[in-house]
Structure formats: C-alpha cells, structure tokens
C-alpha positions in Angstrom: 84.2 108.3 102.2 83.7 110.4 105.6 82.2 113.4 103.9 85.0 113.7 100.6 82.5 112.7 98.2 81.6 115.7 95.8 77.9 117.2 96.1 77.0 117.6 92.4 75.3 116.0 88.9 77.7 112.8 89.3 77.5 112.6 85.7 78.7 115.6 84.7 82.0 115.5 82.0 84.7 116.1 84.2 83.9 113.5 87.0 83.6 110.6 84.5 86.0 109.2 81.7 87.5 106.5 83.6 89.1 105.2 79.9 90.4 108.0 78.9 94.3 108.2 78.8 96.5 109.8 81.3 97.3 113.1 79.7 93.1 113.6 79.3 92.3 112.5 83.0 94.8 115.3 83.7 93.0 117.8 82.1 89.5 116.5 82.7 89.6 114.8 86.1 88.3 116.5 88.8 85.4 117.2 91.1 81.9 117.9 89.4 81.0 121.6 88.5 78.5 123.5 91.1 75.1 124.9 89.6 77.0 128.0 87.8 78.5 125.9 85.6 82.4 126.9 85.7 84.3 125.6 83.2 87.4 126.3 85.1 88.0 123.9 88.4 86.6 125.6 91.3 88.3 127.5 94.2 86.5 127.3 97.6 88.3 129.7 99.5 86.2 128.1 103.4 87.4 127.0 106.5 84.0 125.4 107.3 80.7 124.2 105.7 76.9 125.3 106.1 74.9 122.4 107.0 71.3 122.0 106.2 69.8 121.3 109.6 71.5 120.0 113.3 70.8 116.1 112.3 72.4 116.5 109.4 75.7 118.2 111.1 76.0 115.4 113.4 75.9 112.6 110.7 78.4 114.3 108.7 80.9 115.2 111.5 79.9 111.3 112.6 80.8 110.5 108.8 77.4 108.6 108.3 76.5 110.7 105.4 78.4 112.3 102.9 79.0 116.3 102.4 82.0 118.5 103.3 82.7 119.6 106.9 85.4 121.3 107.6 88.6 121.8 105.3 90.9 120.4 107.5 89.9 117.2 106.0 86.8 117.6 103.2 87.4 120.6 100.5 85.8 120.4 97.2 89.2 122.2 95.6 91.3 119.5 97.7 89.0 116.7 96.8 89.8 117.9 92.9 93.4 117.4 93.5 93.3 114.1 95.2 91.0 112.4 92.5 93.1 113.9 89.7 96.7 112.9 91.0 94.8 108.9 91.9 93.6 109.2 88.4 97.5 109.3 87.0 98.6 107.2 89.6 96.1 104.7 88.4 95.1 104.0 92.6 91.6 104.3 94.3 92.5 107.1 96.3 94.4 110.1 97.4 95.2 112.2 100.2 96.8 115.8 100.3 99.3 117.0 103.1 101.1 120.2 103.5 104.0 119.3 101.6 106.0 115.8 100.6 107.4 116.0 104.1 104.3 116.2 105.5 102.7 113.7 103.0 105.9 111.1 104.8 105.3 112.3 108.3 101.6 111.5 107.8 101.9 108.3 106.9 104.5 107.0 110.2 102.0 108.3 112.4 99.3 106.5 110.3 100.9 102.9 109.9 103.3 102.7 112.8 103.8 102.6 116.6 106.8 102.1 119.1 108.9 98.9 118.1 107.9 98.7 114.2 110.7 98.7 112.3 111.3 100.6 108.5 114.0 99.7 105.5 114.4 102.4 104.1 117.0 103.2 101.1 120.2 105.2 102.3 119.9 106.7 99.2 117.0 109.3 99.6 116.5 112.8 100.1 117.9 114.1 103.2 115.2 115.3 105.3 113.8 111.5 104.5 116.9 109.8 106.3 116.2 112.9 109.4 112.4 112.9 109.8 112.5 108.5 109.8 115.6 107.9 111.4 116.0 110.6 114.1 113.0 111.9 114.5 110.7 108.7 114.8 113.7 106.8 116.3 112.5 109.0 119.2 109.5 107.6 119.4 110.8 104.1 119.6 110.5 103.4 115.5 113.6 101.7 114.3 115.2 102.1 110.9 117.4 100.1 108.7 119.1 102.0 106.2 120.2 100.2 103.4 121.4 100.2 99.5 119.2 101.4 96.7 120.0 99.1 94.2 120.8 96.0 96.1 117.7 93.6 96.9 119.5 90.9 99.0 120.3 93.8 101.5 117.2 95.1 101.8 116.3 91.0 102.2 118.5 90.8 104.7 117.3 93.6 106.9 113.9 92.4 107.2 112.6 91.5 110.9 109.7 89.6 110.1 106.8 90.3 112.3 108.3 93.7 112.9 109.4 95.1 109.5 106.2 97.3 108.4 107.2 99.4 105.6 109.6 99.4 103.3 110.7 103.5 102.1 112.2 103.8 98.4 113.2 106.6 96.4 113.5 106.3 92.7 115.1 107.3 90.9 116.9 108.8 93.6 118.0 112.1 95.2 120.5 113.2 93.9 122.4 110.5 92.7 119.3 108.7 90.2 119.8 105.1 91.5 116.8 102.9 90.5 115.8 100.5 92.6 113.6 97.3 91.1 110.2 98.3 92.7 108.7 94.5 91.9 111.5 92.8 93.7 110.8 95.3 96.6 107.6 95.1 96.4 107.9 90.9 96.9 110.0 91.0 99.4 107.5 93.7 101.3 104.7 91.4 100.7 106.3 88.5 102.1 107.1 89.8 105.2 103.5 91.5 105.4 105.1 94.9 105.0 103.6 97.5 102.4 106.2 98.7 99.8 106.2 102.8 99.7 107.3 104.6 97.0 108.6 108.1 96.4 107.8 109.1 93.1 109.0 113.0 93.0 111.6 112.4 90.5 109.3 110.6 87.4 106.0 111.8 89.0 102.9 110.0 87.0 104.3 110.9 83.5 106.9 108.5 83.9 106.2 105.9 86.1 103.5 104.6 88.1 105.0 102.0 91.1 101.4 100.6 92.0 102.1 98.8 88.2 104.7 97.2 90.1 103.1 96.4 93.1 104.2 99.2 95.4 101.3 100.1 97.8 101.8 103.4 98.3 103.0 106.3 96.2 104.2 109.6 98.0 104.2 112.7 96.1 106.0 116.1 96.8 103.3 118.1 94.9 106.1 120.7 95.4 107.9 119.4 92.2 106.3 118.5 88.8 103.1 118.1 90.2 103.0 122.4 90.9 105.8 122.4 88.4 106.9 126.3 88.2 108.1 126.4 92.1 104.6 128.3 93.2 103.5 126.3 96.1 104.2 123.7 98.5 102.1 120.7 98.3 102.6 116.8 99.2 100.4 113.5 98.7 99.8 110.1 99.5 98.4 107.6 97.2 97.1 104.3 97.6 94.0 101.5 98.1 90.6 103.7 99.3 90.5 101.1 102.5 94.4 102.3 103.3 93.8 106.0 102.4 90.0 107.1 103.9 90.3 103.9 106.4 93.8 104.8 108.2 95.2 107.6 106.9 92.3 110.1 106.7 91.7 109.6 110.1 94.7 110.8 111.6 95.1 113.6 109.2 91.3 114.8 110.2 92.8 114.8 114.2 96.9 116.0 113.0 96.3 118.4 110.8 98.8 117.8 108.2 96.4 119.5 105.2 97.2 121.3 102.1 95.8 124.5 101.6 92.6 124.9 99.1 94.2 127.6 97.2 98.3 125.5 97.2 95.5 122.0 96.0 93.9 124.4 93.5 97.5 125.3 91.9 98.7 121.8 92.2 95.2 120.8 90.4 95.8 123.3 87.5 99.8 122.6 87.5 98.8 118.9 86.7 97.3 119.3 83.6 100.4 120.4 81.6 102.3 117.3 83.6 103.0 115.3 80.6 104.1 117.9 78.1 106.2 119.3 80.8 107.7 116.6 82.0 108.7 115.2 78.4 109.7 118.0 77.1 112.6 118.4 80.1 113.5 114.7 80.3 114.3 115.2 76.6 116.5 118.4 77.2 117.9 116.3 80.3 119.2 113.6 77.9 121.4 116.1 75.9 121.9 117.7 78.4 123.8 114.7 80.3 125.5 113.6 77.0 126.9 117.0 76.4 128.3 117.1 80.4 129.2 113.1 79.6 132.5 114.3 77.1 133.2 117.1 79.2 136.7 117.2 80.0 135.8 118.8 83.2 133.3 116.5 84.6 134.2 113.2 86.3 131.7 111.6 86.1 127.5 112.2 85.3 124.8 110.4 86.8 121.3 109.9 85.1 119.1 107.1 84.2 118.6 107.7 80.7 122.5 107.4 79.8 123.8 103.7 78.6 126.2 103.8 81.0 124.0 104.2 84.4 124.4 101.0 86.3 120.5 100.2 86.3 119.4 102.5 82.7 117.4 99.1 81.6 115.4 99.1 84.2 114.8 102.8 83.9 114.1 102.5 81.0 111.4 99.4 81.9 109.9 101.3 85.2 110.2 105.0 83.6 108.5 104.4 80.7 111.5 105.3 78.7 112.8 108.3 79.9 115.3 109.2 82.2 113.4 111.7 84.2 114.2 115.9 84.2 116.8 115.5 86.9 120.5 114.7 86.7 123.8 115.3 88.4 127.6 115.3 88.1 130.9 115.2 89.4 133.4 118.3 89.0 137.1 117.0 88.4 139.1 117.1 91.4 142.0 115.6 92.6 140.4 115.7 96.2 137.6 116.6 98.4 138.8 120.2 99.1 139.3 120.9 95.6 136.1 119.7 94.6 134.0 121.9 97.3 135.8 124.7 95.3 135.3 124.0 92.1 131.4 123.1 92.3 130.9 126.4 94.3 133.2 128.3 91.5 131.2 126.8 88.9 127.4 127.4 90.5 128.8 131.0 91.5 129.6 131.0 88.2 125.7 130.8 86.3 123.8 133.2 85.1 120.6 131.1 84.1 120.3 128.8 86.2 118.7 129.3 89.5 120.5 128.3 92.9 118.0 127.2 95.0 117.6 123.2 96.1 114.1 122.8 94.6 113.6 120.9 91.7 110.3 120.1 89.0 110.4 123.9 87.7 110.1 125.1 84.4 113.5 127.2 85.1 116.6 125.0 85.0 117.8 124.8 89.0 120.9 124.2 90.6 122.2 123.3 93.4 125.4 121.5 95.8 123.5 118.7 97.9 126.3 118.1 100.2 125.9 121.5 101.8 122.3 122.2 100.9 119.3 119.5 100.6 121.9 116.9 102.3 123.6 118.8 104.4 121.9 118.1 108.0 123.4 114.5 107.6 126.6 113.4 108.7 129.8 112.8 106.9 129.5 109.4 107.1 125.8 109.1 105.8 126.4 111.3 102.7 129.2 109.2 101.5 127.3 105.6 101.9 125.1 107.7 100.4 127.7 108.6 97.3 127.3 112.3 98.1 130.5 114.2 97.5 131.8 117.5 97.7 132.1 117.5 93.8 128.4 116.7 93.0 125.7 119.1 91.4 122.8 118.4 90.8 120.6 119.9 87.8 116.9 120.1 88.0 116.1 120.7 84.3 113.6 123.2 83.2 112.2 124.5 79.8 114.5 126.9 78.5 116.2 126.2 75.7 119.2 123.7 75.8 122.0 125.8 74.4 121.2 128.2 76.6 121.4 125.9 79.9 125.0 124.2 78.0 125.8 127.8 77.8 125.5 128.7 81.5 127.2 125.9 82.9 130.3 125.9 80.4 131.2 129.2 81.8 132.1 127.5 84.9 133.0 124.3 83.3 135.3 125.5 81.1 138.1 127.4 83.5 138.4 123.6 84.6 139.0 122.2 81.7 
C-alpha cells in the first residue's frame, strides 16, 4: 500500500466492522487509535515522519515496507478519510486531493496521455466542461461532449481503441438529469473504457455507482461529504490496483493532496452524512412541489418529482430520494426578462445564502448562467439547458416554511 497502511492494534474497534451498515461505518470507520487511546479520530498536524533507523527510511520512501512518509501522500488523518469515504462507497480504496477539481485533474493525468479521447456529458458542472475540454485539449486529449440522458449518443461517440474514459454527472449540475450508469457503464466496458462517476449531488447516502458498475467515483468532499461549507476537499474512489497502483503514484510526484486538518473535517463531517442528507432531500421534495404550483415559476427541475423525465430511475439509482439539490425556471417571456427577474428574486432573500456552493446545512442560492457556469460560452450553456431564468437551490436544514418564505418574497411580485 506504499506506506498508507495504519501503524496500530489492527484489531482495534474502529478499524474493523466490515458488516456493519453504512450509517455505522460512517461513524466507526477509520484509522486505528495510537497508544493514548483517543476516542475522537486523530489529528496529525506533520509534514513528515520520524523513521526508526536509515534502512528503514529507504524501504519506506522505496515503498517496500509499510509506515507513513511524508504527508504529501501517507497521513494517518488522510488515511482515516480515505478508508471511511471507500467504506460508503462500498470500493477497496480511496484517494484524497485538494478539492473535487483536483480529485478530476488527478485522475487525466493519471489514466491519460496525448490522443486518448473522453465522452464526457455536456451536462456537468462547468469548471468540468473547462478543465477536460480546454485545458487537457491542450495537451492533445480530445473530448466528446455529449447528452446526459441519451445512451445511443454517448454510443455513438465512442472511438474504440481510443475512447478511455467515459465522465458522467448525476444527477447533474444544475439541471438534475440522470443518466443510466449501467448502460454507461456497458458501453464503457465494451470499448475497454472505465466509466467515472461524479457523485457530488447524492454522495454515498444516496447512491453508490460502483453498484452499477461505474469504476470510479469522484467526490467534491467540498459538498455533503464536509457538509456545513468549512473546507475544501475532493476524492477519488475505486479498485486498490487502480487507486495505490496508478493514481497514488502521480499524486505522490503532483502534489494534488488534501490537507490533514480539511481530511480531518471531511472525516468528522461524514459521520452525520446520512441524517443530513435525508433530512434535506426530504425538505427538497416539498420544497420542489411547493415551487411546482407556483404561478411564477416555469418550470422546476428535480429527480424526486413525477414529472422529471428520468424520476424512475432516480428513484432506482438514488435509493429513493431525489437528492438535496433542485432548480427552476423564473417566468419570462424572454431571455432579458428572465436575467432580471432571477437576479430580482435572489436580491430579493433574506435566508438564503448567495454563494454557488452547494451540500451546506444553510439553504444556498445561486444563478448558474453567470456564476458556476458562466466561463462557458453561450452556446455550451444552452445544449447544456442553462438559461438566464434558472436558479438553483442547494437545500439546507432550516426549516421549510422558512426557506418557502424567503423565496416567495421574490416570487410573489411575479406572480
């Protein structure tokens, strides 16, 4: 394991409990306690570790016996994090980065070279659609973007021998498409591409894609994983050959690490995951009703109402809940108009938080066509369905009158 396995009783409480369910295992999971016996996890606040003797320095670093190193790549806080998100994930391993853009950027410069080429949905976050199609285009990766939702395109853009990953979002950002990750999944495996999954909007509480057969789950610990908008974190999770075998590797010589004290709040964010995470998908289901009969809202899109185009599936892949994010359309009779109205009406809250983060226990908000989408062109935001009209609502835990409240005073002048 190149030096990440924990030094400790192997046996101790919290490094065992492989059947136990996943809201234990996010309580419980984690790196073995030292000889003092905390019963809190452990914060090792080191860039580097002491090593017993000079042999014993030069088989770690050589990664020909186990112990930590240096934290740019072995941290007992880090290595708690990484076994407790793999432990919800249900996958052998996992490896922290800096943040979810870092966890993405990671993994190109792990799995790919000039001339591979990516599928990748049209419909995911912004910085996504930069970082894989502009920024690694440089580098002479090529990308196909294509729909979320429609298999036979994402068939169709497949250069076998070439094609090495296909990039999926879902539910997406902002518009909470679902893809089918199993048809994905075949189509990746058929081609001898690895499926990728983003998993930010459901995290682990909701949906794990490896049940699916994705290969690879990315994680913006940023999100639910932290989940009260403390830290910056992201992840990669996946098969140990993939994860210590290729990945590891190039993180150890790149850099891209997380922090021991933004892993240790990730670590302790993720054991309230699941009654966090319930408890605002179920305040995002009213909450999308109540907008849903709103005479000042064209349209509302979220996975957990009957009318979304793929809520089945949701409902299969999510374990039956629409996730804590949703968004909608203002009324407008054109594009102007609506640019107007959605800032009126976000200028217009006194709860909700304007900032484009989402996964907090305060209900945010925010305009994606000028904010978390607005580096891309016109063009790509409308394939992508993003107009001037749309909001987006990351739901948190306040109480849902009160969030029905805030936006009807901009709703309502609409009306």
């Amino acid at each position: 394991m190149n030096g990440r396995l924990p030094p400790g009783d192997p046996g101790a409480p919290d490094a065992s409990g492989e059947d136990w369910h996943p809201e234990t295992l996010a309580v419980r999971r984690s790196t073995p306690r030292t000889a003092y016996g905390e019963h809190s996890d452990a914060l090792f606040l080191t860039s580097s570790f002491l090593q017993a003797d000079a042999q014993s320095a030069a088989a770690r670093f050589a990664g020909d016996e186990e112990g930590y190193v240096y934290s740019r790549f072995s941290n007992p806080t880090v290595a708690g994090m990484e076994m407790r998100l793999a432990a919800l994930e249900g996958t052998e391993c996992a490896l922290a980065t800096s943040s979810g853009m870092g966890a993405i950027t990671l993994l190109m410069l792990g799995l790919l070279k000039a001339g591979d080429h990516v599928v990748c949905s049209r419909s995911v976050f912004g910085a996504t659609i930069k970082l894989i199609g502009d920024v690694f285009g440089r580098f002479g990766v090529e990308c196909s973007f294509v729909s979320q939702t429609d298999a036979a395109e994402w068939k169709a853009a497949l250069r076998p021998g070439r094609t090495r990953l296909l990039f999926a979002e879902t539910p997406s950002n902002p518009l909470g498409e679902v893809c089918d990750i199993a048809a994905l999944a075949a189509l990746a495996h058929d081609c001898g591409a690895l499926l990728v999954v983003d998993n930010c909007f459901c995290s682990p509480a909701l949906q794990r894609p490896t049940s699916f057969g994705a290969d690879i789950v990315m994680h913006s610990g940023t999100k639910f994983l932290d989940g009260q908008g403390r830290t910056l974190a992201g992840a990669l999770c996946g098969t140990r050959e993939l994860i210590e075998g290729t990945l590891l590797p190039v993180q150890r010589s790149a850099g891209i690490s997380l922090s021991p004290f933004n892993a240790w709040v990730v670590l302790k964010g993720m054991e309230t995951l699941s009654l966090r995470v319930h408890a605002q998908s179920a305040r995002a289901l009213e909450l999308a009703l109540w907008l849903q009969q709103h005479p000042a809202v064209a349209r509302v899109h979220y996975p957990g109402l009957v009318s979304h185009p793929q809520h089945a599936l949701a409902m299969r892949q999510q374990s039956g809940q629409g996730g804590a994010v949703l968004s909608f359309d203002v009324a407008a009779a054109d594009a102007q108009q609506a640019r107007e109205r959605a800032f009126a009406l976000i200028d217009a809250t006194r709860l909700c938080s304007i900032t484009a983060n989402f996964g907090d226990t305060r209900t945010t908000i925010t305009h994606p066509a000028s904010t978390s989408h607005g580096r891309l062109s016109e063009q790509q935001r409308t394939a992508a369905g993003i107009g001037q009209g749309l909001i987006r609502i990351g739901v948190g835990l306040e109480h849902i009158s009160d969030i029905q409240a805030d936006l009807e005073r901009g709703l309502a002048p609409m009306a």
